[in-house]
Every structure is written in structure tokens, then in C-alpha cells.
C-alpha positions in Angstrom: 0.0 0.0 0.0 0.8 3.4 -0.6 1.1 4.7 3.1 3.6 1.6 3.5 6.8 3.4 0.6 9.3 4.5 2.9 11.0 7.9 1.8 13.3 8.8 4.0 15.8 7.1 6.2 17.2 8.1 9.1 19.5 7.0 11.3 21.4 7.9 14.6 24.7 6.3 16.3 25.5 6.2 20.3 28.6 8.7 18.8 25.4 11.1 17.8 24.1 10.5 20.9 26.6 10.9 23.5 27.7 14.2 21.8 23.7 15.5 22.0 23.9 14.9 25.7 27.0 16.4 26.8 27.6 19.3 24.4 24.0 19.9 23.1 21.4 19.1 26.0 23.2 21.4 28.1 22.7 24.3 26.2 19.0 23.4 25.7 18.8 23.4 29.3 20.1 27.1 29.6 17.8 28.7 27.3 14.4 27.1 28.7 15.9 28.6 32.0 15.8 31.8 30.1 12.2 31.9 27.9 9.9 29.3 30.3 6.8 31.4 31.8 4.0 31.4 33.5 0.7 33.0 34.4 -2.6 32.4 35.4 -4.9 32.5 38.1 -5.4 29.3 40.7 -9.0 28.8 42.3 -8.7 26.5 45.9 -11.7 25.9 47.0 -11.6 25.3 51.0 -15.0 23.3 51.2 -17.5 25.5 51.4 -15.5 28.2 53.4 -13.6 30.5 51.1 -12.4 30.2 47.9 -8.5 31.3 47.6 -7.3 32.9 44.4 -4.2 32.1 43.6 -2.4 34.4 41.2 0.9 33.9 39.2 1.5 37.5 37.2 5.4 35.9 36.3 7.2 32.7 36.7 10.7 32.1 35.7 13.1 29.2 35.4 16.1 30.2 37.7 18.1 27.2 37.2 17.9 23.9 34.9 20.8 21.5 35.4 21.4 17.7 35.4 23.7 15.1 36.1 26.2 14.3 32.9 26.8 10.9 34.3 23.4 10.0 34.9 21.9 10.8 31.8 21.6 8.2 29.3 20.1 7.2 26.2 18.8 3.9 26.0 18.3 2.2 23.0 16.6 -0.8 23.6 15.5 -3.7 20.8 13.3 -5.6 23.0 10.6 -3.6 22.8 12.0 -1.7 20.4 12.3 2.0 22.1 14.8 4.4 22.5 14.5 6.7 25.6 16.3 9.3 26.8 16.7 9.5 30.7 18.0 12.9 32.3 18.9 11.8 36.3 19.8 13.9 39.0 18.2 16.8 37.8 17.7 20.4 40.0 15.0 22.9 39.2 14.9 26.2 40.8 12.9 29.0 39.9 10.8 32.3 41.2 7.2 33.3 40.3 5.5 37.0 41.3 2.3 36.1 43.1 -1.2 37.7 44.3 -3.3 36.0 46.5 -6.5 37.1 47.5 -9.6 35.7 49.8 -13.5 35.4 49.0 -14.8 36.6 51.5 -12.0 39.3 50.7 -10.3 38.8 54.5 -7.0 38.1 53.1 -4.5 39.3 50.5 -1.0 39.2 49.7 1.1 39.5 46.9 5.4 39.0 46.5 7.9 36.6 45.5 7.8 32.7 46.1 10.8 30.6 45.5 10.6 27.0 44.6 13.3 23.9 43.9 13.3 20.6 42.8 16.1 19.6 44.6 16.2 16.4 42.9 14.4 14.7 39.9 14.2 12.8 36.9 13.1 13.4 33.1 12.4 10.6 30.7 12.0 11.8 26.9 10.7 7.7 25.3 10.5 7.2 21.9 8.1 4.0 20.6 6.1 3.5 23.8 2.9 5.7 22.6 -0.1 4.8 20.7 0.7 2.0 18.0 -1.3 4.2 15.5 1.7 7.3 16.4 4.7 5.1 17.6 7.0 8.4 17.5 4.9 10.2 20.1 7.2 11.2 22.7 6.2 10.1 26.9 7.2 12.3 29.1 7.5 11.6 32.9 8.7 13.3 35.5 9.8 11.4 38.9 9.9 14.1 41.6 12.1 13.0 44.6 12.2 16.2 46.8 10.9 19.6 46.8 11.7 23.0 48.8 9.1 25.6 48.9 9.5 29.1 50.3 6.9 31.9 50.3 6.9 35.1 51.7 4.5 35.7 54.8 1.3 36.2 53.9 -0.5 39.3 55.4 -3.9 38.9 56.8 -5.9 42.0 56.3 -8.8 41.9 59.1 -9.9 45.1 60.8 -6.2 46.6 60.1 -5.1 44.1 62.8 -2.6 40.9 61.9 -4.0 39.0 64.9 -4.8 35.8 63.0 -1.1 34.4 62.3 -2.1 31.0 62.5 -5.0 31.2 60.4 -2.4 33.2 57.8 0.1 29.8 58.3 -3.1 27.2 57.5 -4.0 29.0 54.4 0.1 29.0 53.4 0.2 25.3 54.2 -3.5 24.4 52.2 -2.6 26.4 49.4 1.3 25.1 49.1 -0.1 22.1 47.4 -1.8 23.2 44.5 1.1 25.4 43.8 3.2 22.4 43.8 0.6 21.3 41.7 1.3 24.3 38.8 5.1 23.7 39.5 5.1 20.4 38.0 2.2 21.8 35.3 5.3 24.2 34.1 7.7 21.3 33.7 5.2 19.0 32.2 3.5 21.5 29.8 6.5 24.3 29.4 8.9 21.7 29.1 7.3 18.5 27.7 4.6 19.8 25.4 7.4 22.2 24.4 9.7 19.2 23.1 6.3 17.7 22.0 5.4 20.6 19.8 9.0 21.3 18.4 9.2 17.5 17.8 5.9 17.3 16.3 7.3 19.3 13.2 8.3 15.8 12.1 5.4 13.2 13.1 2.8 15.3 11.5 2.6 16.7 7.7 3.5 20.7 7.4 3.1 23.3 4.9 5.7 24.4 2.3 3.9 27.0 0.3 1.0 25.5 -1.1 2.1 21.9 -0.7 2.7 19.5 2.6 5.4 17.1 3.3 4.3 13.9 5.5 7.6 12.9 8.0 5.5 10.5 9.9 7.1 7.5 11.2 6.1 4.6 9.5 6.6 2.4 12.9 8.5 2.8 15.7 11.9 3.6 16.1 14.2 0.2 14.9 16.6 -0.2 18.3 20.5 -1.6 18.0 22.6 -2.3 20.4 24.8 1.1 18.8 22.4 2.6 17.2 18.7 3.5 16.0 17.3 3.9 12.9 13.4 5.7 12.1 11.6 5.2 8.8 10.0 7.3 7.5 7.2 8.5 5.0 8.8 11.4 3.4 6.3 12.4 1.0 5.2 15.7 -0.6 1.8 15.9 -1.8 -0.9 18.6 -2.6 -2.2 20.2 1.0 -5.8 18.6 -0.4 -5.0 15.6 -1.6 -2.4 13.3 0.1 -2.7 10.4 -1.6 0.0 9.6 -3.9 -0.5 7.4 -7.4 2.5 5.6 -7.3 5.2 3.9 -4.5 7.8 3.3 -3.6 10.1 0.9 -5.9 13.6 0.6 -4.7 14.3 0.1 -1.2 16.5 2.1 1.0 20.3 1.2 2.6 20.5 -0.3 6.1 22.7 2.0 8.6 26.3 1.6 7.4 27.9 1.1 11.1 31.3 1.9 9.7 29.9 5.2 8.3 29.3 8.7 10.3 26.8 9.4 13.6 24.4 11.1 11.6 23.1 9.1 8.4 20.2 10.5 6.0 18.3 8.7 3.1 16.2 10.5 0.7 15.1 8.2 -2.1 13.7 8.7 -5.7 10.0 8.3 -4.1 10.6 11.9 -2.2 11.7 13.6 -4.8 9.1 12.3 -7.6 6.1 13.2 -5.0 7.8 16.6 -4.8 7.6 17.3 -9.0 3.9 15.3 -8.8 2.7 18.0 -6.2 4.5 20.6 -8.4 3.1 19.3 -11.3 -0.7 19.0 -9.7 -0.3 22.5 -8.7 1.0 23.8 -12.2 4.4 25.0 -10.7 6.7 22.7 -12.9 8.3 25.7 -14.7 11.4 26.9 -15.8 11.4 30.9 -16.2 13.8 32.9 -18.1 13.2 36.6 -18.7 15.5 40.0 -18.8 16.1 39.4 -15.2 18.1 35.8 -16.1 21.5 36.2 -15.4 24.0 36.6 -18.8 21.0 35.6 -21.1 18.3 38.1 -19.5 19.5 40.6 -22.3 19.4 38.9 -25.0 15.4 37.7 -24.7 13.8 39.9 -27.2 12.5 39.9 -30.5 15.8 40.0 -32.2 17.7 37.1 -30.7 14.6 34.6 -30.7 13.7 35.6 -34.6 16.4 33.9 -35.3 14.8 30.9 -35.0 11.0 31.8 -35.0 11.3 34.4 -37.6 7.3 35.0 -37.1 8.0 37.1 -33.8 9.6 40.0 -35.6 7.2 40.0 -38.8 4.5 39.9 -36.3 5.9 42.1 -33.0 8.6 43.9 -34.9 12.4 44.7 -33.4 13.3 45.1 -29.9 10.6 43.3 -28.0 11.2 42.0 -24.5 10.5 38.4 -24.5 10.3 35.5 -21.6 10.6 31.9 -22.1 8.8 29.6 -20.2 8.7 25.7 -20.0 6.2 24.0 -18.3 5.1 20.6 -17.4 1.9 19.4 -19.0 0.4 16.2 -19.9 2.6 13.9 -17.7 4.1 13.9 -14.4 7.8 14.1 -15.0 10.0 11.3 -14.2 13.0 11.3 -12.1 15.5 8.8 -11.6 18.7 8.0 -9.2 21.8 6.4 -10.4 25.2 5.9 -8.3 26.4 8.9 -11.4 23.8 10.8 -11.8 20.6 12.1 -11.9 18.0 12.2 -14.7 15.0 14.2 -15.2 12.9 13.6 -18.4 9.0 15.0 -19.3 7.1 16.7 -21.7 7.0 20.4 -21.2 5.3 23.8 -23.3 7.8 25.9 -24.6 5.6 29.1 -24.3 7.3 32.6 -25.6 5.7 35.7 -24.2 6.1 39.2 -25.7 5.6 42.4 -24.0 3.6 44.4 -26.5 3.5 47.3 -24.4 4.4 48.2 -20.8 3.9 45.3 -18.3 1.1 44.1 -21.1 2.5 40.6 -22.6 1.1 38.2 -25.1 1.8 34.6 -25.7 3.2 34.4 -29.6 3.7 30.5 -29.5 3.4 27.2 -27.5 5.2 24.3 -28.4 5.3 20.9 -27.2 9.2 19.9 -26.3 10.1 16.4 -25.0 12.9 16.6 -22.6 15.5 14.9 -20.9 18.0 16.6 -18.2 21.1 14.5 -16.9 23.1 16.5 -14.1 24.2 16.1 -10.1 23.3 17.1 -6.9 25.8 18.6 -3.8 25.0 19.5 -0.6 27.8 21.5 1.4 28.5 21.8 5.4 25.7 24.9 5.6 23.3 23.0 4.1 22.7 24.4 0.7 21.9 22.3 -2.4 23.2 22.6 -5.4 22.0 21.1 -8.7 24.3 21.3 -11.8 22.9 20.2 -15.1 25.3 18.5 -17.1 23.8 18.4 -20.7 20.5 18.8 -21.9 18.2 16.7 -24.5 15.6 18.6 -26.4 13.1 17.4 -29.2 10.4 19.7 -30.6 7.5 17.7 -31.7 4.7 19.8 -32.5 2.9 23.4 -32.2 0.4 23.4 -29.7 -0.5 27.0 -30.6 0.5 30.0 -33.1 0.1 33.8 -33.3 2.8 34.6 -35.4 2.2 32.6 -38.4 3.5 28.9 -39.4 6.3 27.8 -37.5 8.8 25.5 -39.1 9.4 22.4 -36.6 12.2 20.7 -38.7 13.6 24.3 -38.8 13.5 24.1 -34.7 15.2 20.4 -34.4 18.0 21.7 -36.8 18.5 24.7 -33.9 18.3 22.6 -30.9 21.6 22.3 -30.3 22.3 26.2 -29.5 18.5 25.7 -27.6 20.3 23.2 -25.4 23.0 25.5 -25.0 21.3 27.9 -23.8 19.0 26.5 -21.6 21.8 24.7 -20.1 24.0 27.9 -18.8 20.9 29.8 -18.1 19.6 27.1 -15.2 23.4 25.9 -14.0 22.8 30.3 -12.9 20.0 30.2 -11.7 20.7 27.1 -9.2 24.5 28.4 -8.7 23.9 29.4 -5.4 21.9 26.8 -4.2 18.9 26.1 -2.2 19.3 26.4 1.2 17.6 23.5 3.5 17.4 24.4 6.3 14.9 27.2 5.2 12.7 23.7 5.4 13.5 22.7 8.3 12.6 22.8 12.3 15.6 23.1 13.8 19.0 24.5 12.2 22.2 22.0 12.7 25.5 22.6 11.9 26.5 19.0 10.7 30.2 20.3 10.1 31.9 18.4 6.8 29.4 16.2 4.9 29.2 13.5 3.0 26.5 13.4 -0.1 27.0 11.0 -3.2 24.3 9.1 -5.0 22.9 5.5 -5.3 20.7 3.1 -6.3 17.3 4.6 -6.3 18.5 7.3 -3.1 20.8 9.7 -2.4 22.6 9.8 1.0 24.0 12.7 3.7 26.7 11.3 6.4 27.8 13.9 8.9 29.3 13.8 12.6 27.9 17.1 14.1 30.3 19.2 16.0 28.1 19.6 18.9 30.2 22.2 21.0 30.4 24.8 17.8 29.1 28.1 18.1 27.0 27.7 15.3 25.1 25.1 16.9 25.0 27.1 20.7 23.1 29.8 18.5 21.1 27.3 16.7 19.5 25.8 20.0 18.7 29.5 21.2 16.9 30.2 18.4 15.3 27.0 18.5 13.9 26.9 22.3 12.9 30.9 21.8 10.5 29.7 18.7 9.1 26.6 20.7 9.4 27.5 24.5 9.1 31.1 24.7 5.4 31.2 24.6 3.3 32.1 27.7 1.3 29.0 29.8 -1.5 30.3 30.8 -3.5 28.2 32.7 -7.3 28.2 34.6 -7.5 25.5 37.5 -10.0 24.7 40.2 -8.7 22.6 43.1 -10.7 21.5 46.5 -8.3 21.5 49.3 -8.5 18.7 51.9 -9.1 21.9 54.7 -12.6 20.8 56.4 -14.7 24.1 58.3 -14.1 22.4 61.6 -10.4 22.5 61.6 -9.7 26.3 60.4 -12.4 27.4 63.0 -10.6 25.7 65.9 -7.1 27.3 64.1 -9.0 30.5 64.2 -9.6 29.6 67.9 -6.4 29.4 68.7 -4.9 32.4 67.0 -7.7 34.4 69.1 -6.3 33.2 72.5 -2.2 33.3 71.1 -3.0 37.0 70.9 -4.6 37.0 74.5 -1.2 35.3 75.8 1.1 38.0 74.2 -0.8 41.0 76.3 1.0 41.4 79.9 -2.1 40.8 82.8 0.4 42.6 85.5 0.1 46.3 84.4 -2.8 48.1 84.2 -5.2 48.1 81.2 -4.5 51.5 79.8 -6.0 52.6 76.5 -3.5 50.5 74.2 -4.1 47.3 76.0 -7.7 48.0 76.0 -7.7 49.1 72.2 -5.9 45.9 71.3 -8.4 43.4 73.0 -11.1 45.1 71.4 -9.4 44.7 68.1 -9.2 41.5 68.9 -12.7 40.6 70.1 -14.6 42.8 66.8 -12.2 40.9 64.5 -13.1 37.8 65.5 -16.7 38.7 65.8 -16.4 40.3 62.2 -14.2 36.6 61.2 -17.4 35.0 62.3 -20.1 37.1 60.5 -17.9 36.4 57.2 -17.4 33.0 57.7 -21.1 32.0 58.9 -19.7 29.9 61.2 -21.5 27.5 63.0 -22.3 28.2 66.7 -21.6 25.1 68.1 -18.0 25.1 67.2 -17.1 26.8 70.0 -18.2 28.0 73.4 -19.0 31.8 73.5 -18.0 31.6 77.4 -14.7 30.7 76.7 -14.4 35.1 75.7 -16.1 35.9 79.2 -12.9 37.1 80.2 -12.6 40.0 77.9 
């Protein structure tokens, strides 16, 4: 079945790997530390007490670091997964805070610092749903955590009499912050790697096209190294099915070659001209803009051999020339020496009548056949060099300057060829850049492309600890990581009415124990117990708290 041709191959070496996790993952590490945030506002709801709003108006990674030696990939053929474990990791960070009460008794806003003193990440390839084995698990395995919080203020009849009521809503709210602590790791970090990795599962736009990267299954698991299969397939964004598979099938990872191995077979490239073709854009352009030869497109170069063009347009007419697949699909084929290209194309010739107003003068039907090469240097750029050039004129799809002599044409071909030739070994002189296509930006040092069988192939062992690559990464978490997580919770705490009234209870009488009996109630003392007794009176009118909570005669002191 179609969906079964496997495009592209890609494979990865525990030389790759080892490099990734002591040069790469590092640096990956620093920059979510700079660009992870939060915000968001936390609803705890204390039975059917209070409700505590829980606001986070920043939060900020302070510190992301892991243990080098305890960080491993696993690449394991049993069940055929690859994982990657980061052990022994610490996580320390700050978030800008707000919290306010309903009944509005309490409010406080400031800094709150928080740690993971100790933890563990696992990134597993090939464990997900069989339907998407490259969906990525992530767990986190928290061992300890140290949570500090400014004191909270208790605003109740401008008095702070309640300090143990301010410490029970600290200690009942400290777990669902806990709770969006681990949220940021989880959705910041892992949906982060999720999304940024998901530019590969899942097809993606390139202009009005898509390219499928799916895996086919999950990851194949060696004991030195992994290899992923995958579709590799362009198609037309609205229709991806494809009327032809793959053929040939692709090399096995060479163990003696480089960490980094890439296949890209005929199958890829053909879907990429079908889609072209499907969408009309198989066309080859020259006009007064084409480098050497732009100059020379007018009336008087091409009457030479279509004579018609000046009888009909006259002398010094700009003219394009356009070819342009029709018909057919064109067909492209791999060898170990080249590359060949062959289709039937309209040879259309424009002529500018007037300013910016053109007219087609002819359209011819030309059966071609290009043979040339392909390169691909360190930065990634493609080159394509055409090495000769077949061309056959075979009939006049359409006239407007008069009866065109086709044998005339065939005799002429040769200086057609010629032409054609130079003008597209300019145009593609400075190659196509790939990683204009791609998610992430690699420097993969000195590579090495050649040809084959049905495929073309890329070897490369990445230098890791280059600059080029420390820049890359940045650029790469500030794209997928940077972005706000805002989230909307509801939480009931485990806090029953009972217990924070007896709390309340006892703050009330911790304030009675601090005022000194011996000296003689003067207006201060006086004041203070009164504060005391018309906040707690005012505690209980907001609270509705039951009366049988507590005895009324235990205040016939005051």
C-alpha cells in the first residue's frame, strides 16, 4: 500500500548521541531557563468556606541543570524503544504572586521561590499509541521539593491577629502550587519538546504543498544505534494520496559510516515534482532578469529561429521563455552517477507588447531529458548542476505569429540546449538552502552526499560544542518555548470548616497570651483586645460559622 513506501531514512549512532547529551542538552537546558513562563490564576476551593485565588503574574526558570553521568540514552530492541533518561536533575525558579480571599479577608502578593532539589526526566521514543509510535512520553519522577513563600498578610480590621489562620492558608494552598510547579515542567517543558518535535510526526506546509515525516513504525533499536523510517512524501495540501510507490528500497545503517546518516530516495523527490506538477508550478522561467542571457530575450535574438516574432511584434521586443510541465508527471530517476529528469513540457514565448502588457506568440510541445548532479555542502545548501541537456520539438500546440517550421527548430536545438543549459546551472549556482525547510538549524560540520541506487545519502558527525550550533538551539527553544502557559484551575483542598475554626480559635487566645495581665489596662491594651474581640466577631459574621464550634463563654474574660 501506498502509506507503507518509505521515503526517508534516518539513522542515529550512540557517537550522535553521547555528543547530543554532553555538548547539546546542556545548552538546551540554559535557554528554557531563560524563555519558560507562566501566568494564570489558581481557584482553591476550602470546602464550602472560602475560595483562595491564587495568582501567578510571572514565573521564571532560575536554574535547569542535570547530572552528565546519569543521563543516558537507552536504545533498547526488546521492545523496540529508544528513551532518553536525564537523572539527578535540579530545578529552581521564582514566580510574582497575588493572593486574594473570598470573602475578601485576606490578601498578599510578592515573590515565592521553589526547587526541585532532585528529579528525573524521561523523553521515550516508541512507547505511545501504535497508531503514532513516534509520540514522545514524558514523565517526571519528583524525589524532593523546597518551597518558600513570603509571609502572607492577613488583612482583618487593620489588625494581623490571626497568624495562625495566615500559616493554615500558606500550608493548604502550598499544594496546589506544587501542583502548577510540576504543570510548568510538564506543559512548558514537555509539550514544548512535544510541539518542536511534532514538526516531524505530523505533515507541514511548504507554500502551497505539505510534506508527511510520519514515522512509519516505531523507532528500529540496536545495540549502537537506532534507525526511524520514514514516509517522506510531498503531496498537494488537499489531496495526500500519492498514485505511485515506492520501488527501490532504501540502505540499512552503514555502522562503519558517520553518527548522523540521512536517506532520501527517488519516491521523495518524484512526490515533490507530482505535487508541483498537480499545482501547475513545474516551470522553468527565463526573462531579462536571467543572469548573462536576461539581455538577450527579445525579439531580435529569438527571430532567429521563429522568424514569425519580428514579422508579427517587430524589433526590440522584451520576451520570456517559459517551459512547463503538461500532460505527464515528469519522471525522475537516481543512479550511483547521476541524476536524470525527463518529461514533456510547453515551450511558451511571451512578448511584451507594451508596458507590463504581454502576449503569448507561441506554444510548443518539447520532450525533454535533463542528466546532471546534486551537492550539498556543510551549511546546508543544495546545489544542482545540469550536465547536458536533451531537447526534441514535436509539435505546435498554438500560433500567433504565423506557421512555425518544426524541422527548422530540431536543426536549432543544439544552440536551444546551449542555452537553456547555462541559463539554469545560474540560476541554481547558489543553491537552495535546507534548512529554510526545516525545524531546527544543525550545523553537521563536513558532509558527506554521493548518489545511489534509487537514493541519495548525507553522512555527517555534528560538532556539537560549535558556536554555530550554541546559536542554533537558542533560536530553536525561543520559537518553541518562549510562549506564555496560561492556565485556569479549580482545586478542593482537603481543609474541612471544623479545623480552620478551631485554628481561628487558637490564634484568638495566642493573641490574649502575648498581652501582659500585671500592668494596668491603659488605652493601648484596651484598644488591642477590642481589636481582637470585633475581629473575631467580624471573622465570624464572614465566615457564617456554625455556633456550636465553640463555646461563647470561653471570651467571658474580655
Amino acid at each position: 500500500a501506498e502509506e507503507k513506501s518509505v521515503g526517508i531514512y534516518l539513522g542515529f549512532s550512540e557517537v550522535f548521541w553521547t555528543g547530543f547529551i554532553k555538548s547539546l542538552l546542556p545548552e538546551i537546558f540554559a535557554q528554557l531557563g531563560k524563555t519558560v513562563f507562566q501566568t494564570g490564576v489558581l481557584k482553591i476551593e476550602i470546602k464550602d468556606l472560602m475560595d483562595v485565588y491564587f495568582a501567578v503574574d510571572e514565573f521564571k526558570v532560575l536554574e535547569l541543570a542535570y547530572d552528565l553521568d546519569k543521563t543516558r540514552v537507552d536504545l533498547i530492541a526488546k521492545n523496540n524503544t529508544m528513551g532518553l533518561h536525564v537523572g539527578n536533575s535540579s530545578f529552581k525558579g521564582f514566580l510574582k504572586y497575588k493572593v486574594d480571599l473570598d470573602p475578601k479577608m485576606l490578601s498578599d502578593e510578592g515573590d515565592l521561590l521553589f526547587g526541585y532539589e532532585k528529579f528525573s526526566l524521561d523523553l521515550v521514543f516508541g512507547v505511545g499509541d501504535p497508531k503514532d509510535p513516534s509520540k514522545i512520553s514524558l514523565n517526571v519522577t519528583t524525589n524532593s521539593m523546597d518551597l518558600k513563600a513570603k509571609d502572607l498578610t492577613l488583612l482583618l480590621n487593620n489588625t494581623n491577629d490571626f497568624n495562625q489562620m495566615m500559616v493554615y492558608i500558606l500550608n493548604t494552598i502550598k499544594g496546589p502550587i506544587l501542583n502548577v510547579v510540576e504543570k510548568v515542567l510538564e506543559e512548558g517543558i514537555g509539550e514544548g519538546i512535544n510541539k518542536a518535535i511534532g514538526m516531524i510526526p505530523y505533515p507541514f506546509v511548504i507554500g502551497n504543498m505539505s510534506f508527511d515525516a510520519s514515522f512509519i513504525e516505531a523507532p528500529k533499536i540496536n545495540p549502537s544505534f537506532t534507525s526511524n523510517r520514514l514516509v517522506g512524501k510531498f503531496f498537494p495540501t488537499k489531496n495526500p494520496t500519492l498514485p505511485f510507490n515506492q520501488t527501490k528500497p532504501l540502505p540499512e545503517f552503514d555502522e562503519k559510516g558517520q553518527s548522523l546518516q540521512l536517506y532520501v530516495s527517488e519516491y521523495t523527490l518524484k512526490s515533490f515534482f507530482y505535487s508541483q506538477y498537480e499545482l501547475g508550478q513545474v516551470r522553468i522561467v527565463l526573462d531579462s532578469a536571467t543572469p548573462t542571457i536576461g539581455p538577450s530575450l527579445n525579439t531580435n535574438a529569438l527571430g532567429f529561429f521563429l522568424p514569425g516574432l519580428i514579422d508579427t511584434y517587430g524589433f526590440h521586443k522584451n520576451c520570456n521563455v517559459t517551459l512547463i510541465a503538461f500532460e505527464e508527471v515528469p519522471e525522475i530517476s537516481i543512479s550511483p552517477k547521476m541524476m536524470n529528469l525527463k518529461g514533456k513540457f510547453k515551450f511558451v514565448v511571451d512578448v511584451e507588447v507594451s508596458k507590463n502588457k504581454w502576449e503569448t506568440a507561441c506554444e510548443l510541445d518539447l520532450h525533454t531529458k535533463f542528466q546532471g548532479n546534486f551537492q550539498i555542502s556543510g551549511n546546508l545548501s543544495l546545489s544542482i548542476v545540469i550536465d547536458s541537456i536533451s531537447l526534441s520539438f514535436e509539435t505546435v500546440i498554438s500560433s500567433n505569429i504565423g506557421t512555425i517550421n518544426i524541422n527548422m527548430l530540431k536543426r536549432l536545438t543544439f544552440m536551444i540546449q546551449f542555452i537553456l543549459k547555462m541559463a539554469i546551472n545560474i540560476i541554481f549556482r547558489n543553491g537552495i538552502n535546507l534548512n529554510d525547510y526545516l525545524p531546527f538549524k544543525l550545523d553537521l560540520g563536513v558532509i558527506d552526499f554521493s548518489l545511489g541506487d534509487g537514493y541519495m545519502t548525507l553522512q555527517s558527525t555534528p560538532d556539537f560544542e560549535s558556536q554555530e550550533n550554541k546559536k542554533n538551539i537558542e533560536e530553536f527553544v525561543e520559537k518553541y518555548f518562549s510562549k506564555a502557559i496560561n492556565f485556569e484551575g479549580g482545586l478542593t483542598s482537603s481543609g474541612d470548616k471544623e479545623g480552620l475554626t478551631q485554628k481561628l480559635t487558637n490564634a484568638f487566645f495566642d493573641q490574649l497570651d502575648q498581652i501582659d495581665f500585671k500592668e494596668e489596662f491603659g488605652t493601648h491594651q484596651n484598644g488591642a483586645i477590642k481589636s481582637s474581640y470585633k475581629g473575631y466577631k467580624f471573622f465570624e459574621s464572614l465566615l457564617n460559622f456554625a455556633s456550636q464550634d465553640y463555646d461563647m463563654g470561653d471570651l467571658k474574660n474580655l
